[in-house]
N, C-alpha and C positions, 0 to 999 in steps of 0.2 A: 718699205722702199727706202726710206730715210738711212736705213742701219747700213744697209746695201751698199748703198751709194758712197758710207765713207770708206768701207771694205772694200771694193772694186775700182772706186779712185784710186787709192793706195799701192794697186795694182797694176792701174795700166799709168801713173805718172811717179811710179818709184822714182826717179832721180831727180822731180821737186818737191820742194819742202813746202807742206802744206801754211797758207796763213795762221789757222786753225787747228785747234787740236781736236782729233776722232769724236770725243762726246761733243763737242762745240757744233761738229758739222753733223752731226746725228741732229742736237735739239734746234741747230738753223730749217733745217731741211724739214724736220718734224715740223714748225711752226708754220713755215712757206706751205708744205704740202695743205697745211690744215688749210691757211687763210684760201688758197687755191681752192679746195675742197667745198669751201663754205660759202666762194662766191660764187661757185658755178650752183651752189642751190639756192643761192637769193637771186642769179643775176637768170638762171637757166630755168627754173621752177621744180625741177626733180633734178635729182641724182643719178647719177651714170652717163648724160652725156658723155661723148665722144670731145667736143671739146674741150670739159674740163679734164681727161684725162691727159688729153696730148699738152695742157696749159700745164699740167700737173708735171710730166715729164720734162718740159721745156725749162721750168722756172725750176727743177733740182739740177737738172743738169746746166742750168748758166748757174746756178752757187757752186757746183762744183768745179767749174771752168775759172770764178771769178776768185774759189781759195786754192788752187795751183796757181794761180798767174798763168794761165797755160798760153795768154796770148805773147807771151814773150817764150820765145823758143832760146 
């Protein structure tokens, strides 16, 4: 998901300049997903909840919100 996310960024906000550079938001996103990953089996008791996948998707997509600067149009 990590890899994705900086490829398909790239895509849909071509005409901002990322804070980051591609491997930078590959290894952020890698980390985040992880810690995401690892709390929902300490915090959930197994693996696969439904909420840690949508916490999983919520917290790459605000990194990749927060290295466009997208809130500035």
């Amino acid at each position: 998901m990590a890899a994705w996310m900086g490829v398909l960024s790239r895509l849909l906000w071509r005409h901002k300049p990322s804070l980051v550079k591609p491997w930078q938001q590959f290894v952020l996103n890698s980390l985040a997903g992880i810690a995401v990953l690892i709390g929902g089996l300490v915090l959930g008791g197994q693996d696969g909840k439904m909420l840690t996948y949508t916490l999983l998707v919520v917290v790459c997509a605000s990194l990749q919100w927060v290295f466009f600067r997208a809130w500035r149009r």
